[in-house]
C-alpha positions in Angstrom: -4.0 0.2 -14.2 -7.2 -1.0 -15.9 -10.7 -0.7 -13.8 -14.0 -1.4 -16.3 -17.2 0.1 -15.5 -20.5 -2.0 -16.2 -24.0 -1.5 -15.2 -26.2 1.8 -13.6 -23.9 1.2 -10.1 -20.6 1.2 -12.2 -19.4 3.9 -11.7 -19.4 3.6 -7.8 -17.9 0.2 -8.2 -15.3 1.3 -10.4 -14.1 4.3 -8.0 -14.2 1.1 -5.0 -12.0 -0.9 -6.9 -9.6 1.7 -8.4 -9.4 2.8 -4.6 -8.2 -0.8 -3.5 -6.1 -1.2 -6.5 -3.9 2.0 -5.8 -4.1 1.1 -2.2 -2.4 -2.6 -2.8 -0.2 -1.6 -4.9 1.0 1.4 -2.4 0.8 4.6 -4.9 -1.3 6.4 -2.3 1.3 6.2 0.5 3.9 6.4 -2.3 2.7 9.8 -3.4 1.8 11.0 0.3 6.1 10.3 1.1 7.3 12.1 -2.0 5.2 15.1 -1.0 7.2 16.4 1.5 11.6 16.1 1.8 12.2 13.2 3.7 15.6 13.6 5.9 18.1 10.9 5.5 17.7 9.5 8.8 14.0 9.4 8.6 14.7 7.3 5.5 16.8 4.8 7.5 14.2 4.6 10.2 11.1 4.2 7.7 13.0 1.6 5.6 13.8 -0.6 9.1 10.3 0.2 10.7 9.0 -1.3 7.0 11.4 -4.1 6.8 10.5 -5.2 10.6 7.0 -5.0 9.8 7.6 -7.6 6.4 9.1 -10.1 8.7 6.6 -10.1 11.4 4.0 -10.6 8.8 5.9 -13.4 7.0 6.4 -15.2 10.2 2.8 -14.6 11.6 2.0 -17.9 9.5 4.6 -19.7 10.2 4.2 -22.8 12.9 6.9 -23.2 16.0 7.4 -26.4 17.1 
């Protein structure tokens, strides 16, 4: 991951964008998970919660007729 810094408020721009970067891409919440042991059934549960969550948002745009 590549963030440039250009100009006198660079530096505070570049710390923004990093942030978003690592937050789209999901390394914060990556790293918070592999902190701790996560039990196998709170695995499961995490991975269907995430899964559920995916198909709501992929049919939130969807039309009904």
């Amino acid at each position: 991951m590549e963030v440039s810094v250009q100009g006198k408020n660079g530096i505070e721009m570049a710390i923004r964008v990093f942030r978003k970067k690592t937050q789209k891409e999901g390394l914060v919440k990556e790293s918070r998970r592999r902190n701790e042991f996560e039990k196998p059934s709170k695995k499961i549960k995490r991975k269907k919660d995430e899964s559920i969550s995916r198909k709501k948002k992929a049919r939130k745009g969807e039309m009904v007729y």
